[in-house]
Each structure stands twice: as C-alpha cells, then as structure tokens.
Backbone as a chain_set.jsonl record, in Angstrom:
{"seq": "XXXXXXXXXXXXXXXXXXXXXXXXXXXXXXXXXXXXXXXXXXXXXXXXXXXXXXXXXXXXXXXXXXXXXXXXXXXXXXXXXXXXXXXX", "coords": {"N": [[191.825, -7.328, 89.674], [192.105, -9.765, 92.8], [195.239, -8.679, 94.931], [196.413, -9.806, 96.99], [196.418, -12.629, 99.018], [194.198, -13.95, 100.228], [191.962, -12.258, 99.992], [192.2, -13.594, 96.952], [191.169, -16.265, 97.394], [188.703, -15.757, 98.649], [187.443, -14.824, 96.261], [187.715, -16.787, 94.729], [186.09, -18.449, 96.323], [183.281, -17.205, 95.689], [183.006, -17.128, 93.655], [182.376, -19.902, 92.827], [180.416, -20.157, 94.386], [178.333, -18.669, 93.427], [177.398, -19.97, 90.87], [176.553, -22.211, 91.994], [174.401, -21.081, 93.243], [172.966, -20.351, 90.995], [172.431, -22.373, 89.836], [170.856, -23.758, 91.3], [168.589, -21.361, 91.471], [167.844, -22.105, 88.883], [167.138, -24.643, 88.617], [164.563, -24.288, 89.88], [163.285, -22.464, 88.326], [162.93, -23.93, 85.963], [161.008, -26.142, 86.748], [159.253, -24.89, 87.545], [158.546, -23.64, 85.223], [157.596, -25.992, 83.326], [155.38, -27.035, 84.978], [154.405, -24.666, 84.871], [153.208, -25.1, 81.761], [152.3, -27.843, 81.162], [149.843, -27.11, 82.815], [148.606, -25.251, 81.299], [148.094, -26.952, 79.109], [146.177, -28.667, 79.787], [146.383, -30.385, 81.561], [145.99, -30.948, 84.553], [146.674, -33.116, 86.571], [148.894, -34.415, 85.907], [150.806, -31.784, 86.589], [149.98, -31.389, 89.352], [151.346, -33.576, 90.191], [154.109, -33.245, 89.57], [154.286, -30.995, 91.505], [156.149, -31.706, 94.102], [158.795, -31.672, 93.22], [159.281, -29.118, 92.844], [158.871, -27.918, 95.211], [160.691, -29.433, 96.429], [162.919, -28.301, 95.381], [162.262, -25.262, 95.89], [162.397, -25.332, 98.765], [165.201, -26.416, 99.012], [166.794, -24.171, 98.322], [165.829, -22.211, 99.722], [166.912, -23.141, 102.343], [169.9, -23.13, 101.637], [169.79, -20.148, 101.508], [169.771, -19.107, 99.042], [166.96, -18.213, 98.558], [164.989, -16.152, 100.23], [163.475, -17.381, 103.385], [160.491, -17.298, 103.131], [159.748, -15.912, 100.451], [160.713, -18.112, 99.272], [158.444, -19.733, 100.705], [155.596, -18.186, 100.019], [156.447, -18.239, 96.868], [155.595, -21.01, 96.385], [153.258, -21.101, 97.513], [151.711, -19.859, 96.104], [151.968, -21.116, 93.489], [150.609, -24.239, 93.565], [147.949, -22.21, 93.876], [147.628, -21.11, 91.553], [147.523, -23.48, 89.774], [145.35, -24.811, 91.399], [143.716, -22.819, 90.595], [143.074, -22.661, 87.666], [142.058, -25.557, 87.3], [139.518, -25.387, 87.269]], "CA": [[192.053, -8.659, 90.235], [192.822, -9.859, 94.218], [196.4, -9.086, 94.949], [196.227, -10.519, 98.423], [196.297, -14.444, 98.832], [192.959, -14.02, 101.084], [191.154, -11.842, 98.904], [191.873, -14.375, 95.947], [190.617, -17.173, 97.715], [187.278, -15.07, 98.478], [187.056, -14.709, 94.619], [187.633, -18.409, 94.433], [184.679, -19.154, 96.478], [182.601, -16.334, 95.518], [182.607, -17.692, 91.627], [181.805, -21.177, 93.439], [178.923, -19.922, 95.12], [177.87, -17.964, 92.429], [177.906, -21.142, 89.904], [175.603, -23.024, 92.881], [173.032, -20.549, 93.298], [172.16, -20.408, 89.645], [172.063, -23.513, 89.375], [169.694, -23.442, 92.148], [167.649, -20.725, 90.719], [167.395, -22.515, 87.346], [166.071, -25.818, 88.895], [163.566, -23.599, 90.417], [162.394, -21.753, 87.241], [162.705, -25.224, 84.776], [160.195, -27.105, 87.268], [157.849, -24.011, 87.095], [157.895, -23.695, 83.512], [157.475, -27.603, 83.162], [153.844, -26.95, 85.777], [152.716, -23.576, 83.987], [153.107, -25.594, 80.549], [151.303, -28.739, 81.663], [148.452, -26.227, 83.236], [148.301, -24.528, 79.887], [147.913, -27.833, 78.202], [144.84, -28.832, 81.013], [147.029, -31.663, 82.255], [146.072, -30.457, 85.538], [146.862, -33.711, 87.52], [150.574, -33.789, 85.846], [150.98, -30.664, 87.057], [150.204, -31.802, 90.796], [152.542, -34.573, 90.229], [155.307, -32.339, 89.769], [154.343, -29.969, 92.931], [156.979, -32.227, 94.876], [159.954, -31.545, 92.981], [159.093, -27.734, 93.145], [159.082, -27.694, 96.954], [162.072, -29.743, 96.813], [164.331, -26.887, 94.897], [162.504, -24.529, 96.744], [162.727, -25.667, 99.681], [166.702, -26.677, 98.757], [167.418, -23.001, 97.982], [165.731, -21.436, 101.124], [168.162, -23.611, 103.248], [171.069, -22.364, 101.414], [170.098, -18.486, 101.455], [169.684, -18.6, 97.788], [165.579, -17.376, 98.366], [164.635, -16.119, 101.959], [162.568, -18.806, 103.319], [159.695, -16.832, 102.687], [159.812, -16.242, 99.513], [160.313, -19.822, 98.926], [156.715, -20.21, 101.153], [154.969, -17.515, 99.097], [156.217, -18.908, 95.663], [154.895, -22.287, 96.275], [151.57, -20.962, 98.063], [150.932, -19.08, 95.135], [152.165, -22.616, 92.464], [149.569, -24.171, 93.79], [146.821, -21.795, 94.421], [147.312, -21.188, 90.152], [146.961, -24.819, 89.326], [143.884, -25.056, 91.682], [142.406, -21.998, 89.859], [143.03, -22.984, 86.323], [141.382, -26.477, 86.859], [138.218, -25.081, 87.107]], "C": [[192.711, -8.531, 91.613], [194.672, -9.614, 93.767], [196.741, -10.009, 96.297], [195.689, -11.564, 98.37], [194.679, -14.34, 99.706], [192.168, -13.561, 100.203], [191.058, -12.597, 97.29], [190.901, -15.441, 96.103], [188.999, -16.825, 97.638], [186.745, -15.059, 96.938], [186.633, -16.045, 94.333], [185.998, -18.748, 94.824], [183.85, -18.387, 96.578], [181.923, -16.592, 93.841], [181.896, -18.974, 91.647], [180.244, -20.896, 93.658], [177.755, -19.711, 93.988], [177.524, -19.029, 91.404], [176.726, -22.063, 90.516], [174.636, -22.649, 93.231], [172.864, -20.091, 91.931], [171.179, -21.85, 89.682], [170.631, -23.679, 90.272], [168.238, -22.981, 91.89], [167.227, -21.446, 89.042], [166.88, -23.512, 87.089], [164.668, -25.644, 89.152], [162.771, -23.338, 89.172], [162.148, -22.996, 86.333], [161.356, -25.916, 85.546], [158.998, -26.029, 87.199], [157.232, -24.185, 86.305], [157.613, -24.755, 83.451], [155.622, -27.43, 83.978], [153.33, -26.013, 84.94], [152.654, -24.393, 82.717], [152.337, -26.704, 80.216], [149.617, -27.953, 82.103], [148.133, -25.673, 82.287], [147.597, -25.141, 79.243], [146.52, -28.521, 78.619], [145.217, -30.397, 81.595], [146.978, -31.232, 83.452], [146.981, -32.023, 86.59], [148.476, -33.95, 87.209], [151.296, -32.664, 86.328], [150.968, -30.972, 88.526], [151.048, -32.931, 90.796], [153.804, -33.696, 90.655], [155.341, -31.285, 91.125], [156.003, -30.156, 93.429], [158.005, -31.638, 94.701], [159.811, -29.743, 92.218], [159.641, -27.06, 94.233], [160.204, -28.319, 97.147], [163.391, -28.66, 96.107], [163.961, -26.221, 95.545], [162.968, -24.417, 97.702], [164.957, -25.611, 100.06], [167.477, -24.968, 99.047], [166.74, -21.688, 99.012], [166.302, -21.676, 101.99], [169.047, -23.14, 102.757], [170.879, -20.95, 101.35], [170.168, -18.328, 99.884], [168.124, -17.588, 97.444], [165.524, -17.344, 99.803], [163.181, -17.041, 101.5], [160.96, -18.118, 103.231], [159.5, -16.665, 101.553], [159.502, -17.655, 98.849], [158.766, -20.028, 98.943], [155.971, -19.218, 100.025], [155.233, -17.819, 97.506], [155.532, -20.232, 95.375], [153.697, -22.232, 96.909], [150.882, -20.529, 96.23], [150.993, -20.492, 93.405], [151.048, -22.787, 92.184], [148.255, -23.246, 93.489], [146.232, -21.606, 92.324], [147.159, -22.722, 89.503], [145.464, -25.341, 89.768], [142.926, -24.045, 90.941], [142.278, -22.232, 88.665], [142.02, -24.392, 86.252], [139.657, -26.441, 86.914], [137.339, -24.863, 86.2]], "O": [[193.558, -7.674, 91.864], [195.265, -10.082, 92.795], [197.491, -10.98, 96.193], [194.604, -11.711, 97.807], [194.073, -15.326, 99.286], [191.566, -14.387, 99.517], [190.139, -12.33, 96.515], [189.989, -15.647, 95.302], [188.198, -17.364, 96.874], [185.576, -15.321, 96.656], [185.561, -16.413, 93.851], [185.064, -19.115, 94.11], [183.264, -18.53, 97.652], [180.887, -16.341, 93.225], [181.027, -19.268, 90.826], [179.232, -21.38, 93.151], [176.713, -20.325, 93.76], [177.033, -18.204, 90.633], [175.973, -22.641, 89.733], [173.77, -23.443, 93.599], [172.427, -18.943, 92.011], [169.999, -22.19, 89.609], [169.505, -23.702, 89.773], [167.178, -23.602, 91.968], [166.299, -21.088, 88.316], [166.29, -23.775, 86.041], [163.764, -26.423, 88.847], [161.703, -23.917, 88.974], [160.992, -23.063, 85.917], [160.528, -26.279, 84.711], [157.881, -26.37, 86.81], [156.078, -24.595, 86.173], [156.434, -24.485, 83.68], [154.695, -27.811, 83.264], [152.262, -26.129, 84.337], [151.447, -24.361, 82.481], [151.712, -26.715, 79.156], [148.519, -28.312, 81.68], [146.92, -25.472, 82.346], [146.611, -24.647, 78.696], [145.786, -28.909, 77.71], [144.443, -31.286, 81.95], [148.129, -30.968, 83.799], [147.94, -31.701, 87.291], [149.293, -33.725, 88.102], [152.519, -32.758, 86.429], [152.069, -30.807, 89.05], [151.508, -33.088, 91.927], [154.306, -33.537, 91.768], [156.394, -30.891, 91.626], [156.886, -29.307, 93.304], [158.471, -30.998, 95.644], [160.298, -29.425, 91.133], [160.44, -26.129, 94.337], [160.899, -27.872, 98.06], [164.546, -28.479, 96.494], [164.84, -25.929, 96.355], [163.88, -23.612, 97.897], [165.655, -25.052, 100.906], [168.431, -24.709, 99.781], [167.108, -20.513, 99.01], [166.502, -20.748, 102.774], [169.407, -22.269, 103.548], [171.929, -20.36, 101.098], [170.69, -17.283, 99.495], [167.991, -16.692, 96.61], [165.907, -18.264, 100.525], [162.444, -17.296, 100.548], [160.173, -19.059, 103.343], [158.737, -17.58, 101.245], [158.554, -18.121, 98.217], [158.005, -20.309, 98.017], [155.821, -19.813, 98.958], [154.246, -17.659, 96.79], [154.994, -20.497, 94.301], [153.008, -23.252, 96.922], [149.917, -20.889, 95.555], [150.132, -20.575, 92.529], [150.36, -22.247, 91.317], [147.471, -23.778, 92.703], [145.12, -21.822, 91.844], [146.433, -22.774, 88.51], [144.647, -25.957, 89.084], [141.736, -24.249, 90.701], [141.12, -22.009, 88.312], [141.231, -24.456, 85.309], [138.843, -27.323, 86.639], [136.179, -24.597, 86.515]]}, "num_chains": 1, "name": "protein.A"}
C-alpha cells in the first residue's frame, strides 16, 4: 500500500478509472451480444436497429482511451459487415 499522500491519491484515481473503463468495456460487449443474438435468431432488421447504440459505446470509449480509436473503427466495420453477411 501508498505510503506517500500523492501516491495514495494516484491509487484513488487509478481504482476510479479502472471501475469506468469496465464499465465501458461491458456496455460494449452487452450491445454486441444483444446484435450477435438477434442475428442468430434472423431478426436481422433488430439487429440494425441496435447498430446505433454500438457506435455510441464505441465511439464513447475511443474518446476516453479505453479502445484506440481504431479499434473502435475496425470493431464496428466488422459489426456490420457480419449482420450484412448473415442476412443473406
């Protein structure tokens, strides 16, 4: 454990952070699973409903440095590109 009042604080908002990029990441993965499970089911156009609030966590969590903003772009190119190939 910090003994130094600076180095506690760092802990402080290091457990913070830590606590805010889950959460982050776990909005991310729930709205996935929620699209691959719909695409499974051949609810394809529910599935493009939901896109939005995909790109909005991603999106969310490439502004904070939780996914480089790439990433982000390449997980939601690729969302997509599996919902357009399944409805075929």
């Amino acid at each position: 454990m910090p003994i130094i009042k600076s180095a506690k604080k760092a802990l402080r908002q290091a457990e913070r952070r830590r606590v805010q990029n889950l959460a982050r990441k776990d909005a991310i993965r729930e709205v996935v699973r929620k699209i691959k499970k719909l695409v499974a089911s051949n609810k394809h156009d529910e599935a493009l409903a939901l896109l939005p609030q995909a790109y909005k966590a991603m999106d969310k969590a490439a502004k904070t440095n939780v996914l480089h903003r790439n990433t982000a772009s390449r997980k939601k190119s690729r969302l997509v590109k599996f919902i357009r190939r399944t409805k075929v």
